[in-house]
N, C-alpha and C positions, 0 to 999 in steps of 0.2 A: 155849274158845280152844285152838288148837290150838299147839303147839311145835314139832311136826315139821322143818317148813321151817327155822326156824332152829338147829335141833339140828344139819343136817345140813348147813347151813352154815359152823358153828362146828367142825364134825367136819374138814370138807375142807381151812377154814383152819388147823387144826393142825396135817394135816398137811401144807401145806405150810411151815411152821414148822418140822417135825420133818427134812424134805429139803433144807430149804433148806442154804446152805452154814455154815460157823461165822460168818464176817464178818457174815452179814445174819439169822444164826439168832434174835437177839434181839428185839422190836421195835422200832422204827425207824420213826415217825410223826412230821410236822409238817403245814403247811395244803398243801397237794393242791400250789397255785402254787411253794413253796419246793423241794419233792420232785422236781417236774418241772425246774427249773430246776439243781438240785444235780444231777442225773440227766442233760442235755443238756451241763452244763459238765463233769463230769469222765468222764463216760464218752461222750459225745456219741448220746446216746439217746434216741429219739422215739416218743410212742405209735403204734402201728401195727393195733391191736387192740381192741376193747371191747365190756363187755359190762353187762346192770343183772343185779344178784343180783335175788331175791324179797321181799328187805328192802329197796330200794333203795340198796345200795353199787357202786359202780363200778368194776367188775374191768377194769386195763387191762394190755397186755403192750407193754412198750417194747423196743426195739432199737437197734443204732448204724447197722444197715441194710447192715454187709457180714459180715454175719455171727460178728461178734465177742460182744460183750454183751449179754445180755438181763436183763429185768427186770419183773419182776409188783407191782403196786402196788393197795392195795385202798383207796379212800374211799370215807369213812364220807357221807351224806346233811347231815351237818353242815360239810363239807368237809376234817375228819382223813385226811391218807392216809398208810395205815403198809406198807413194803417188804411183799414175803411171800416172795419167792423170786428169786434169779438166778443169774444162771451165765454160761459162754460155750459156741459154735457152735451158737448160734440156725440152724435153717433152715426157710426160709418153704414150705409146702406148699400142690399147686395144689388148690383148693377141688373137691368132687368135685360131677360136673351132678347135679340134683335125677333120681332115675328116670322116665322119661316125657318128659323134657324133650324141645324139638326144637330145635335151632338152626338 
């Protein structure tokens, strides 16, 4: 059995741990529903983002959507989700065309 995958998981989350700000440098977990809702009420932030790890957690990136606050939240498959990183002047970038594409 292999560890890889999850070694380099574990790597990525620390650091974002290690950049994150001092306010949220701790962690900061409860069930997924409470986070998003603590997160829409005081900063007015909505996922805008997401992704599945290879472990099955759910990396999402929330925003207030004018570019104010941003916010990285990672749940676990059991529905834990613990902050990992935020900040402010989020900016949205235009997705780049696949090469070959035609439109």
């Amino acid at each position: 059995m292999s560890y890889a995958p999850f070694s380099v998981t574990a790597v990525l989350v620390a650091a974002f741990f290690m950049l994150a700000s001092p306010v949220v440098a701790a962690p900061q977990c409860d069930e997924r529903a409470k986070v998003l809702g603590m997160l829409a009420k005081k900063y007015r932030e909505a996922p805008i983002a997401a992704g599945v790890t290879n472990t099955g957690g759910l990396v999402e990136v929330l925003t207030d959507h004018k570019g104010g606050t941003w916010t990285i939240i990672v749940t676990s498959p059991q529905g834990m989700s613990c902050l990992v990183a935020a900040g402010e002047g989020w900016r949205n970038m235009k997705a780049p065309q696949p090469q070959g594409s035609v439109i």
